[in-house]
Backbone bond lengths (Angstrom), bond angles and torsions (degrees), N, CA, C in turn:
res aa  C-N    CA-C-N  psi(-1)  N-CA   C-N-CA  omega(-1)  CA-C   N-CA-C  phi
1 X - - - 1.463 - - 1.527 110.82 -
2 X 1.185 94.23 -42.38 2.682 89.43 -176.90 1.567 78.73 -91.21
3 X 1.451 148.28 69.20 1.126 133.02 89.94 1.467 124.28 -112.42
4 X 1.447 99.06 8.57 1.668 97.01 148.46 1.560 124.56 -96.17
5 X 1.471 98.13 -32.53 1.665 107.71 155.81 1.371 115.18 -29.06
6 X 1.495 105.41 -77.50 1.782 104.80 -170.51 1.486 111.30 -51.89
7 X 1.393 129.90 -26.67 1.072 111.21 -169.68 2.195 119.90 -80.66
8 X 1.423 73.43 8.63 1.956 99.86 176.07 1.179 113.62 -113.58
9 X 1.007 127.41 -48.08 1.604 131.67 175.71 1.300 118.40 -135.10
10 X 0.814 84.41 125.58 1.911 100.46 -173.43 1.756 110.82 -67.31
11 X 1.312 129.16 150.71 1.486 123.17 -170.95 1.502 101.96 -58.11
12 X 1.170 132.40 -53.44 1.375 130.74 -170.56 1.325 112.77 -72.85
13 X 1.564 132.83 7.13 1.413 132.83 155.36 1.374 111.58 -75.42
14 X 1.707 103.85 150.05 1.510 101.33 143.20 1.574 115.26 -140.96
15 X 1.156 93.58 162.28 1.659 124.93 154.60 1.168 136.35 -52.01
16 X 1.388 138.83 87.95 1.177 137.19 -161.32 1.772 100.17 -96.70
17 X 1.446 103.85 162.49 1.876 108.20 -177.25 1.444 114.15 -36.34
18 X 1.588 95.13 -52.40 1.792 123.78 -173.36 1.369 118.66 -63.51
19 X 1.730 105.40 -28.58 1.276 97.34 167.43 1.633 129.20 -68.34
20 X 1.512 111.37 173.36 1.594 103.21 171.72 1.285 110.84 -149.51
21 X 1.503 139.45 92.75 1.550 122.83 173.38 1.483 117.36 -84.59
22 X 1.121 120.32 146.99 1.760 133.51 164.86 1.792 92.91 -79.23
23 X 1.873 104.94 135.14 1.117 110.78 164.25 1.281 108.62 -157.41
24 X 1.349 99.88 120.62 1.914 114.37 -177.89 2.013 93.22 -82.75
25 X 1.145 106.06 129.68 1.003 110.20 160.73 1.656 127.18 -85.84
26 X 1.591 98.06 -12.39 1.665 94.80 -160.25 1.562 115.69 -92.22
27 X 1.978 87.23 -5.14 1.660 102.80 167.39 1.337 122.15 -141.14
28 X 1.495 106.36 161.90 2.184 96.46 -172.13 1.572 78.03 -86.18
29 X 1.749 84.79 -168.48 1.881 104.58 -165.07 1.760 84.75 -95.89
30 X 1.408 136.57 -19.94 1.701 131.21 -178.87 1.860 95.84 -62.39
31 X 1.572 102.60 -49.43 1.890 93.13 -172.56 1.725 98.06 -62.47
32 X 0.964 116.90 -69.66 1.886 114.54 165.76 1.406 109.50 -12.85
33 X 0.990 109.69 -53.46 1.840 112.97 -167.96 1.247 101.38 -72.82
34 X 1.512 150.58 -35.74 0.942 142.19 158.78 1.349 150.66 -69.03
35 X 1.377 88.98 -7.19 1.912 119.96 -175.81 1.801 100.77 -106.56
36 X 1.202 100.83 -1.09 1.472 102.75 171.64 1.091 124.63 -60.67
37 X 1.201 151.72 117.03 1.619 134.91 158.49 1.133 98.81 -116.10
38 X 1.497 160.49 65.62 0.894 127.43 117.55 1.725 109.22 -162.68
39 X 1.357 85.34 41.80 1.956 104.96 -165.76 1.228 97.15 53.01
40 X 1.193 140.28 93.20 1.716 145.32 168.60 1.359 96.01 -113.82
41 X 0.960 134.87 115.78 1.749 125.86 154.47 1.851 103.49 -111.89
42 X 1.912 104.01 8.83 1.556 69.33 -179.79 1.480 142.52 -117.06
43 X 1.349 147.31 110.42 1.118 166.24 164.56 1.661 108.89 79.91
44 X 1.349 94.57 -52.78 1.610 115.97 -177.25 1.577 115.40 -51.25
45 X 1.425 95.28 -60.20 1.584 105.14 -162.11 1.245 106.05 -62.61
46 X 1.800 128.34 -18.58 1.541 122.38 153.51 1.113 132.74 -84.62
47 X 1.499 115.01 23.46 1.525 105.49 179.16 1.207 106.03 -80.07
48 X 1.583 96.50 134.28 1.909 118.59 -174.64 1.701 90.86 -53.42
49 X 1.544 123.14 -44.47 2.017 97.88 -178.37 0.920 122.31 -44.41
50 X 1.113 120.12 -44.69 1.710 129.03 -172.82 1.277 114.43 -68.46
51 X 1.505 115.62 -36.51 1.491 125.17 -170.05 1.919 103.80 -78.34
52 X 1.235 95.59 -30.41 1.430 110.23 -170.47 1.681 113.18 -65.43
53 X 1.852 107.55 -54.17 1.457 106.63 168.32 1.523 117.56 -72.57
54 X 1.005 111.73 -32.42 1.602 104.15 -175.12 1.559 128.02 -80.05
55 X 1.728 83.54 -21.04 1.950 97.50 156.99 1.973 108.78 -50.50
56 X 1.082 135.76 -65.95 1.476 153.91 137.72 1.902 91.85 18.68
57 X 1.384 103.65 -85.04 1.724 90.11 174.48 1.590 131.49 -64.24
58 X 1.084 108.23 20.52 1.403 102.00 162.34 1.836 113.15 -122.84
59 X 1.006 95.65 10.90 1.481 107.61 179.99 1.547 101.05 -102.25
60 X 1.216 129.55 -24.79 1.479 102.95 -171.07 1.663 105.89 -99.04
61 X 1.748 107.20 -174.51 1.008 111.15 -165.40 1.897 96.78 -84.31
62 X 1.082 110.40 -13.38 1.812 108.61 176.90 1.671 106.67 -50.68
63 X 1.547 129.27 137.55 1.291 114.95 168.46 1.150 107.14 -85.47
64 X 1.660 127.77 126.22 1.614 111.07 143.10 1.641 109.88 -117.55
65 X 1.639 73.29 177.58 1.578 97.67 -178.83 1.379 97.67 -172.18
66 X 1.962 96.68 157.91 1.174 102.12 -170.75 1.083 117.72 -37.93
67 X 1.641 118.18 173.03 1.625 139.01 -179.12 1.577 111.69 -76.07
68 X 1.605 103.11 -40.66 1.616 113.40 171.24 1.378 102.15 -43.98
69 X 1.582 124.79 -69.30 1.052 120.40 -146.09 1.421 107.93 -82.21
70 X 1.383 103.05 65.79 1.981 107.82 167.64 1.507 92.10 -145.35
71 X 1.100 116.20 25.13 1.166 137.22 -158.51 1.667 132.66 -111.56
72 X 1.608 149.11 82.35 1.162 116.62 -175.65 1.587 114.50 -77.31
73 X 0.975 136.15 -12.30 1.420 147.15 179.47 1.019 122.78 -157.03
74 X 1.744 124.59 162.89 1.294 101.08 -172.55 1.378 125.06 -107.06
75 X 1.127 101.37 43.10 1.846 116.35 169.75 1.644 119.41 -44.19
76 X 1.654 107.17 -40.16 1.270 95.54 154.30 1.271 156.85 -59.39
77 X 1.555 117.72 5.21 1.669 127.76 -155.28 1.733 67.55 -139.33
78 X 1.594 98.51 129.14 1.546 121.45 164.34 1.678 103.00 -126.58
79 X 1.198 102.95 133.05 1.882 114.49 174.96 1.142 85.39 -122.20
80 X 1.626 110.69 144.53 1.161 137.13 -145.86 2.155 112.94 -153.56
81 X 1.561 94.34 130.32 1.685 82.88 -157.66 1.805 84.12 -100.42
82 X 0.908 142.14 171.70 1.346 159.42 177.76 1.928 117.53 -100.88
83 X 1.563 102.80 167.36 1.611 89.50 -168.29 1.106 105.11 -88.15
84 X 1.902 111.28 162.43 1.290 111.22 -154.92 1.516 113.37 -134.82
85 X 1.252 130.12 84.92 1.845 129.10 -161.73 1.611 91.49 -44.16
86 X 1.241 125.19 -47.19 1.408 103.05 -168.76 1.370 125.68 -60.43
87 X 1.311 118.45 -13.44 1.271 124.86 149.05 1.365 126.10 -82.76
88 X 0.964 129.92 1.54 1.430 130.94 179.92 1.122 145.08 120.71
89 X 2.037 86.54 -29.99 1.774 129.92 177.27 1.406 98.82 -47.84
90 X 0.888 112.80 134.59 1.694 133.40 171.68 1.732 115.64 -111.35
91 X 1.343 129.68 146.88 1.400 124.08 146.46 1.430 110.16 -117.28
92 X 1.732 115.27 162.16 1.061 123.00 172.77 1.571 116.81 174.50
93 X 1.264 155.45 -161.02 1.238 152.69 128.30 1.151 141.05 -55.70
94 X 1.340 106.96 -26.74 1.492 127.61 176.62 1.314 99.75 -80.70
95 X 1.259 164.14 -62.93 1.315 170.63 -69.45 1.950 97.82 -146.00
96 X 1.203 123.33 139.18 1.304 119.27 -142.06 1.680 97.39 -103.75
97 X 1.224 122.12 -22.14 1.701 117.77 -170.74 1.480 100.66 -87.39
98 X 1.408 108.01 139.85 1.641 132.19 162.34 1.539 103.47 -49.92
99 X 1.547 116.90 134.85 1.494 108.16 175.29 1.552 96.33 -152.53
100 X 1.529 105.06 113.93 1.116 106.28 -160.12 1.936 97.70 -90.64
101 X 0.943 125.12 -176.92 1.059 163.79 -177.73 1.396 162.14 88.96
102 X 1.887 125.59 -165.58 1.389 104.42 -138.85 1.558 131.68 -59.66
103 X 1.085 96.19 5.87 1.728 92.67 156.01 1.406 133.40 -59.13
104 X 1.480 105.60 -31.56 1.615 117.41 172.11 1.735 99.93 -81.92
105 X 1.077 127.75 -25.10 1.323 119.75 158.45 1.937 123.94 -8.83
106 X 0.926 146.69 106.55 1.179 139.06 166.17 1.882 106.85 -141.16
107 X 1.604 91.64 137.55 1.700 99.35 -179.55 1.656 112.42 -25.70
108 X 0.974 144.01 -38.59 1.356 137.03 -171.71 1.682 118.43 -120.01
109 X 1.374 109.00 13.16 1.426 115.61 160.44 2.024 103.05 140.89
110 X 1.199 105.24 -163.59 1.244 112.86 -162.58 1.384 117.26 -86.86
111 X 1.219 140.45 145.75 1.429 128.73 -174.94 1.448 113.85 -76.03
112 X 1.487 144.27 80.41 1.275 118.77 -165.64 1.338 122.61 -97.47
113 X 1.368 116.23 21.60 1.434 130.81 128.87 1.890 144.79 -57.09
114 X 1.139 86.68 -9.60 1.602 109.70 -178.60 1.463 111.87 -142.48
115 X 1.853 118.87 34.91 1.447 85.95 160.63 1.133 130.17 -97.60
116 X 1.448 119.39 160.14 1.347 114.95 -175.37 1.222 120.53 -80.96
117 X 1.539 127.27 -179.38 1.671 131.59 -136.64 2.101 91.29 -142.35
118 X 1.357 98.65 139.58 1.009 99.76 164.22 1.577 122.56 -156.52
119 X 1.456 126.88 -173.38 0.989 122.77 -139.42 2.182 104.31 -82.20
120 X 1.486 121.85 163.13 1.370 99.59 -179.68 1.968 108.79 -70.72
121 X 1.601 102.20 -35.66 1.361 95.33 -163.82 1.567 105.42 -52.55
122 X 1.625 115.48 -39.41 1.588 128.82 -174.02 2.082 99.15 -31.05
123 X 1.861 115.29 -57.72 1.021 113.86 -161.00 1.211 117.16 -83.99
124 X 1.928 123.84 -11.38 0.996 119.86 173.00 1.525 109.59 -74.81
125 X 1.528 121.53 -27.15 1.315 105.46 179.82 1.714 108.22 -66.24
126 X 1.283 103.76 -59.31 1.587 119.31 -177.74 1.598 130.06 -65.05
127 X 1.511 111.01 14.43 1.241 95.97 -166.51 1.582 121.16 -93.08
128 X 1.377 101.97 20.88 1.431 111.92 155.42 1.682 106.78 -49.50
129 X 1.343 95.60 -42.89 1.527 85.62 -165.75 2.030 122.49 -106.41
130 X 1.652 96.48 49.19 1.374 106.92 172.47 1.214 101.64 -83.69
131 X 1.884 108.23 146.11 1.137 139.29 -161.59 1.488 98.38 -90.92
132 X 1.138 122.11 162.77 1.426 134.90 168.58 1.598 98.46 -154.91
133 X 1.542 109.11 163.61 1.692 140.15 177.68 1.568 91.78 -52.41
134 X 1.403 92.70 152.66 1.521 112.06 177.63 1.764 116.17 61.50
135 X 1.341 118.55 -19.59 1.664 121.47 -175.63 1.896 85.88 -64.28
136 X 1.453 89.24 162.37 1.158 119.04 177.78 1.493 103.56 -120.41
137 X 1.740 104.89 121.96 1.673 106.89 171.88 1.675 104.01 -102.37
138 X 1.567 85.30 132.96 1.930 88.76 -168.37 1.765 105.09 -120.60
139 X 1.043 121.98 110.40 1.749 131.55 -171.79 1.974 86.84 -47.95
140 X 1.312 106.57 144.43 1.430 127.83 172.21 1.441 98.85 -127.19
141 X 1.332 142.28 -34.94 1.240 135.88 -135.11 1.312 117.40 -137.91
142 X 1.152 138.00 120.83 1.534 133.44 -177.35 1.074 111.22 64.05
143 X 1.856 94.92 144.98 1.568 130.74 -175.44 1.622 114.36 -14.79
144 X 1.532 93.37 -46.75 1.938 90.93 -176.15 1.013 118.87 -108.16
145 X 1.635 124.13 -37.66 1.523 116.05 176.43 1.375 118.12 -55.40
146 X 1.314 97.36 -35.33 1.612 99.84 -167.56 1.527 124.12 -52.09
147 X 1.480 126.77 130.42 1.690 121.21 -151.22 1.483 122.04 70.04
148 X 1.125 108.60 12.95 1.528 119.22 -172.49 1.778 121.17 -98.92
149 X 1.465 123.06 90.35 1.453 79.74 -149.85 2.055 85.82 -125.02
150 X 1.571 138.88 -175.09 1.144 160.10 168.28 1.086 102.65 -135.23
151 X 1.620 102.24 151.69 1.239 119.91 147.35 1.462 121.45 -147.76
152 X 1.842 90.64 136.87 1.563 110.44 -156.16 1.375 110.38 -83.10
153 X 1.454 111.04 131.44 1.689 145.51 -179.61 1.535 98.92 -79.69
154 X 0.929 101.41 -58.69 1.477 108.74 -172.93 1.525 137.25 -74.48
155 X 1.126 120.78 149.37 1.829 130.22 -166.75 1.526 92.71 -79.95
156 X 1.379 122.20 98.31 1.437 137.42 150.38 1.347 129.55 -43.49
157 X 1.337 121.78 103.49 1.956 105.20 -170.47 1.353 112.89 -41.31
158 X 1.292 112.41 151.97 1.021 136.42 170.44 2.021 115.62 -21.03
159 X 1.257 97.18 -63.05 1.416 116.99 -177.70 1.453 90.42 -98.81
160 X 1.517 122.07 120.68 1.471 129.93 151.37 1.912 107.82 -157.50
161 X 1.102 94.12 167.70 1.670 91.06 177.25 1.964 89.90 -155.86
162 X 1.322 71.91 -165.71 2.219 80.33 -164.69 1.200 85.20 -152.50
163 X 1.685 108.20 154.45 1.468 128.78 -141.64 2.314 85.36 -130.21
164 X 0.929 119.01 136.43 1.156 135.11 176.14 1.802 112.49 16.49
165 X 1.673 94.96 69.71 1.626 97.86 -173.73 1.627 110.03 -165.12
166 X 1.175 90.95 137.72 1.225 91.74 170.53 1.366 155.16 -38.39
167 X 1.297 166.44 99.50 1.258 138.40 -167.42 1.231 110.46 -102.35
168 X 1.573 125.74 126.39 1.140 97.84 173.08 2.229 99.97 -127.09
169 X 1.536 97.23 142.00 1.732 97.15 -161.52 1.785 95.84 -117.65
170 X 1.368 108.79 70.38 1.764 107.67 -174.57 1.567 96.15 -87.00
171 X 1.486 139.93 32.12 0.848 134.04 143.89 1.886 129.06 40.66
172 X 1.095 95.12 -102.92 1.882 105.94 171.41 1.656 113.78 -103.23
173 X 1.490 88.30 -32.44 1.756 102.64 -173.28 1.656 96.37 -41.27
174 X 1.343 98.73 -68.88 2.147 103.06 -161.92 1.443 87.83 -139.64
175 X 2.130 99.44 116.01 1.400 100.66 174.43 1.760 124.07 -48.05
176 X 1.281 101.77 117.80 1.700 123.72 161.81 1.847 106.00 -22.76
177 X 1.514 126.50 -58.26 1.220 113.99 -163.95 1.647 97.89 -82.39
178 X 1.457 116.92 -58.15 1.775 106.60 -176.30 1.260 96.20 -37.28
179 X 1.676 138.92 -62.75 1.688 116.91 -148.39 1.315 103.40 -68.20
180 X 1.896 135.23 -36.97 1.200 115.21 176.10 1.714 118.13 -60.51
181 X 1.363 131.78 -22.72 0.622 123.67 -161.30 1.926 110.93 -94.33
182 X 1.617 108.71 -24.38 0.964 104.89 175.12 1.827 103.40 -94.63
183 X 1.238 134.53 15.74 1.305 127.63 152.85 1.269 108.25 -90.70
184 X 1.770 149.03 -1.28 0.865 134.69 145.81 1.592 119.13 -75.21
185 X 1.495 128.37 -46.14 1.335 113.15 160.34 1.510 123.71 -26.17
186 X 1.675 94.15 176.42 1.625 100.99 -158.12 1.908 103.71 -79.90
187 X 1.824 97.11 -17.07 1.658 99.71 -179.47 1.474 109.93 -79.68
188 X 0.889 144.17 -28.32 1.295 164.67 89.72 1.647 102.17 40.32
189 X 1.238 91.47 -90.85 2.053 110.05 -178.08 0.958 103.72 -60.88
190 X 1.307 133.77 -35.66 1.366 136.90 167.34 1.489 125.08 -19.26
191 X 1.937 97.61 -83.16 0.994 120.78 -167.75 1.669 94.46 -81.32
192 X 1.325 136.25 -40.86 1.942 115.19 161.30 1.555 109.13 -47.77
193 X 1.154 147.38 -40.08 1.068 150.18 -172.45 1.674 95.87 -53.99
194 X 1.301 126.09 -83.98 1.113 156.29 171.87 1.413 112.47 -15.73
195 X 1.161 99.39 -52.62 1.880 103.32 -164.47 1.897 84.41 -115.34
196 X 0.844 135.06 20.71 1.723 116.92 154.40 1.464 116.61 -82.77
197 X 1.078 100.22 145.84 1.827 107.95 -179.90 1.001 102.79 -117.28
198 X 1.757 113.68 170.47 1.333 139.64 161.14 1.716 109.58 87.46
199 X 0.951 97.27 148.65 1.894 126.41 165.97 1.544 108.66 -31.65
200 X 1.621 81.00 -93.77 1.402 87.69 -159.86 1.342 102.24 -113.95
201 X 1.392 119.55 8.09 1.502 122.46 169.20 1.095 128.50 -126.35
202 X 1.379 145.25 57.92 1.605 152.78 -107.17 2.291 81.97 -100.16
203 X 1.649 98.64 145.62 1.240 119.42 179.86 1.145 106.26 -154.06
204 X 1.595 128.65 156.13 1.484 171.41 153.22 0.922 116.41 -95.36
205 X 1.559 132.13 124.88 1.261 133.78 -171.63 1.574 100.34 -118.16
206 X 1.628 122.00 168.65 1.346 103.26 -165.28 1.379 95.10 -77.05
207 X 1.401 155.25 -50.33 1.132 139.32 173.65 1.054 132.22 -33.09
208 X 1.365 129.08 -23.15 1.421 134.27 -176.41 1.848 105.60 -88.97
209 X 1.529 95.43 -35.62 1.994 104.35 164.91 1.476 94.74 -68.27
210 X 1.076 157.41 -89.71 1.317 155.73 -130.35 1.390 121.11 -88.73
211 X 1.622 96.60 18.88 1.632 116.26 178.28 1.617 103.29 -123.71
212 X 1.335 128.10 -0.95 1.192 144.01 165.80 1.323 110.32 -15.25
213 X 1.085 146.48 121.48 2.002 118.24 156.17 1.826 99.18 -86.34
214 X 1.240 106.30 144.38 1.331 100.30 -179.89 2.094 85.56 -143.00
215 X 0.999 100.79 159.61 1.419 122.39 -164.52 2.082 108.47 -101.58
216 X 1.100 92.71 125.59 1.763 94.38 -163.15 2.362 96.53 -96.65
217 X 1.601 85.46 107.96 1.761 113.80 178.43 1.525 94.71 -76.08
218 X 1.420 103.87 126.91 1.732 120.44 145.78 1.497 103.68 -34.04
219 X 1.283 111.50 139.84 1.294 141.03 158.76 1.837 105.05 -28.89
220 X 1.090 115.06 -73.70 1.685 164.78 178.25 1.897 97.44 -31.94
221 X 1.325 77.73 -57.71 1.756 93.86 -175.20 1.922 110.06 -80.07
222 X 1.274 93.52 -35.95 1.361 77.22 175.97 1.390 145.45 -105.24
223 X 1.801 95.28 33.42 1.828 108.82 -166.08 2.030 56.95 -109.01
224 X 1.217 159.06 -61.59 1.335 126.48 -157.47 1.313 122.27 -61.34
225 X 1.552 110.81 -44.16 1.657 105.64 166.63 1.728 102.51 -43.69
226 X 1.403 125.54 -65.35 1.469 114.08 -157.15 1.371 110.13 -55.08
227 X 1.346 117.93 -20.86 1.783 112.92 -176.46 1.276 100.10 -74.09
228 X 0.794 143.31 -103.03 2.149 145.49 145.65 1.561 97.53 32.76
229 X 1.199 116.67 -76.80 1.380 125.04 -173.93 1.673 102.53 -40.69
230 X 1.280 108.63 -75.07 1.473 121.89 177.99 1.580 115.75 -33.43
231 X 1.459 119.13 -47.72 1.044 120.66 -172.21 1.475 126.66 -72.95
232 X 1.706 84.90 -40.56 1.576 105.35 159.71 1.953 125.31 -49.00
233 X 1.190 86.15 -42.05 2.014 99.40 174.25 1.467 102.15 -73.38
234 X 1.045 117.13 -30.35 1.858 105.40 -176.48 1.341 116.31 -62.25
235 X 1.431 100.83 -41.84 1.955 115.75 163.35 1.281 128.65 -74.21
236 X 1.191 127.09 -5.49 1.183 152.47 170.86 1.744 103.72 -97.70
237 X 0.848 143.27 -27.64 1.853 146.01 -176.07 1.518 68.27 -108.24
238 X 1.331 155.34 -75.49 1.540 116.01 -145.14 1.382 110.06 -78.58
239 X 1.355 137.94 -9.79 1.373 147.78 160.19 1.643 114.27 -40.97
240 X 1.329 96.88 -52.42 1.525 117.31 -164.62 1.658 85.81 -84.42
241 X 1.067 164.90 -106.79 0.906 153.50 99.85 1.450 99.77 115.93
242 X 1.772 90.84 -89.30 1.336 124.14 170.00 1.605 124.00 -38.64
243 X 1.639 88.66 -62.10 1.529 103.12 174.25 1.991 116.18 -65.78
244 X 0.973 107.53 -7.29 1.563 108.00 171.05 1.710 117.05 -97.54
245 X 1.531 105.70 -3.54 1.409 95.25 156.33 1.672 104.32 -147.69
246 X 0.954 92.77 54.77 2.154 115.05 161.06 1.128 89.69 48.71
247 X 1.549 145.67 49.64 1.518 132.96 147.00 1.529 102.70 -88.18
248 X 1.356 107.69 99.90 1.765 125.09 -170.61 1.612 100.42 -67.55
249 X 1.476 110.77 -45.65 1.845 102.35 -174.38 1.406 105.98 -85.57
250 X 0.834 111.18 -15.19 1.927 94.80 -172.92 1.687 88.84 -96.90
251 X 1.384 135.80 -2.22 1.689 140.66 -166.42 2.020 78.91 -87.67
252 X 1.218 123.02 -60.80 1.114 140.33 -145.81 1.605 114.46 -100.48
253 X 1.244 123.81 -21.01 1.339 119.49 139.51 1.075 123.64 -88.17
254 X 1.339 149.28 -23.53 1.394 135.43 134.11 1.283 132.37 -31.53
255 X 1.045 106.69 -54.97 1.806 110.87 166.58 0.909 136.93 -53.69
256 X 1.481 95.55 -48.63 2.305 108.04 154.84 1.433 108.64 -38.89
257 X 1.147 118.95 -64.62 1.763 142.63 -140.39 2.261 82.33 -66.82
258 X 1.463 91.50 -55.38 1.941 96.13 -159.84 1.756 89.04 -59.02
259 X 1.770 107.72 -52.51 1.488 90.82 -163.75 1.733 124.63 -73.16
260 X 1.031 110.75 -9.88 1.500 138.03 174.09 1.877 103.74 -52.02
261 X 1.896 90.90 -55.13 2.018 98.26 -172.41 1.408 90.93 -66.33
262 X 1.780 130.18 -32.82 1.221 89.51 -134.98 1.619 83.34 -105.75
263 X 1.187 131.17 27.29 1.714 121.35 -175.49 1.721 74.91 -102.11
264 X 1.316 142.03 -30.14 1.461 130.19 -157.16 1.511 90.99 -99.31
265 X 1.267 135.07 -13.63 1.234 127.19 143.10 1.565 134.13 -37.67
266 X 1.796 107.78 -58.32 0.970 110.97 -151.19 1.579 82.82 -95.61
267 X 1.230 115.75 -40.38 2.006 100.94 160.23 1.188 146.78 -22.71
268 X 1.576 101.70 -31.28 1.756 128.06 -165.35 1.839 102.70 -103.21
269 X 1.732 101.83 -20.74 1.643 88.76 167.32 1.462 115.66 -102.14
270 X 1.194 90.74 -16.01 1.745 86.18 166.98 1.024 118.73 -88.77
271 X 1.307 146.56 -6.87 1.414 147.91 141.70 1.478 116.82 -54.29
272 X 1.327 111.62 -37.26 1.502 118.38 160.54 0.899 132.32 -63.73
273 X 1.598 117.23 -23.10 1.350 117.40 -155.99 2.253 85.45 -104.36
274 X 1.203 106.98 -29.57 1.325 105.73 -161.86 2.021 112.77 -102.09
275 X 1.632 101.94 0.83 1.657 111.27 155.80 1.155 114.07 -92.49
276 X 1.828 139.38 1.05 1.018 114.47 -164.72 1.849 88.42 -108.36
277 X 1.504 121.01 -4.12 1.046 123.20 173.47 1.767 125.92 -19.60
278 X 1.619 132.19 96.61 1.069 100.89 167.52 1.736 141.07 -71.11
């Protein structure tokens, strides 16, 4: 241990009451320095929980590797700025562009009965960041969205954009339903857990998304996740459905039924991910 000491405080330092250092004993700060990706020194990104489940994917016989690397560029990862009155951008109902965000967020996908509307100038600035079918919207920003992510079933109007969120469009590269489904697993939460920053305002930077490890599914295996998935969203759109014209039991047995497939979803890859263990 005082040769992990010295490499923190030097003999002629001291320690006052008020002070406080973090010290892993089970590693020096040189193995740290190399496990770095993204200069992190802070507190979080070593918590042994995090280190503990995500140790788990490198033990089995599944290969992963980062999310980037399914990747020739990174056209797939869109960061996205939100609307802005000081420019002019307006929200409201009246106002004709789709504007998604995590407020329509719900455990089993997006409300697309309630999205909100915003202004045209808002999408001409932003329309880098119009949504399309199959993208995945992934929370970057604040206490709750953040680690929060959907993925959209549905044909998006023409004109829409998304307000402080991610897009991410892995298309063919890395099936769309496994990654939503293994960013809801616990390896998943893990690694958002891990790489979020800040106090009182937790963030993801695109490097910290495109440093993901995500686990590469048989062909075989993953036309069954997509059926499940699918079926699961049909109960989930009649949920939402429901809840947009106050039918409370059919809002609430629907919702059971979608979140029911999709916790036995995210069960069936973590069982996968943790039998192939060598």
């Amino acid at each position: 241990m005082k040769n992990f000491l010295r490499q923190v405080l030097s003999d002629n330092q001291k320690v006052y009451d008020c002070d406080f250092v973090m010290i892993r004993v089970d590693k020096s700060i040189d193995v740290f320095s190399q496990q770095l990706p993204f200069a992190r020194w802070d507190p979080n990104f070593y918590d042994t929980r995090w280190e503990e489940i995500i140790s788990i994917l490198h033990k089995n016989k599944i290969r992963v590797k980062p999310l980037c690397k399914y990747f020739p560029n990174d056209n797939w990862i869109i960061s996205t700025d939100h609307v802005r009155a000081s420019k002019g951008e307006k929200e409201g109902p009246q106002y004709p562009i789709e504007y998604y965000s995590p407020a329509g967020f719900t455990p089993t996908g997006y409300d697309v009965y309630g999205i909100p509307r915003c202004s045209e100038n808002a999408y001409d600035r932003m329309k880098r960041g119009a949504v399309k079918k199959l993208d995945i919207l992934l929370g970057g920003f604040g206490m709750g969205p953040t680690g929060k992510s959907v993925l959209l079933l549905h044909k998006p109007a023409h004109k829409s954009i998304v307000g402080n969120i991610f897009i991410l469009r892995t298309g063919k590269q890395y099936d769309p339903f496994i990654l939503q489904i293994f960013f809801k697993c616990k390896y998943g939460q893990a690694q958002f857990n891990r790489y979020k920053t800040g106090v009182a305002f937790y963030s993801l930077s695109n490097e910290e998304i495109k440093n993901i490890l995500v686990p590469e599914i048989e062909i075989t295996m993953r036309s069954a996740f997509r059926d499940q998935y699918l079926k699961m969203n049909s109960y989930h759109v009649k949920a939402m459905k429901a809840k947009s014209v106050n039918d409370k039991k059919a809002y609430i047995d629907n919702n059971k039924m979608a979140d029911d497939l999709q916790t036995d979803l995210i069960n069936k890859l973590e069982l996968l991910i943790e039998k192939n263990q060598t």
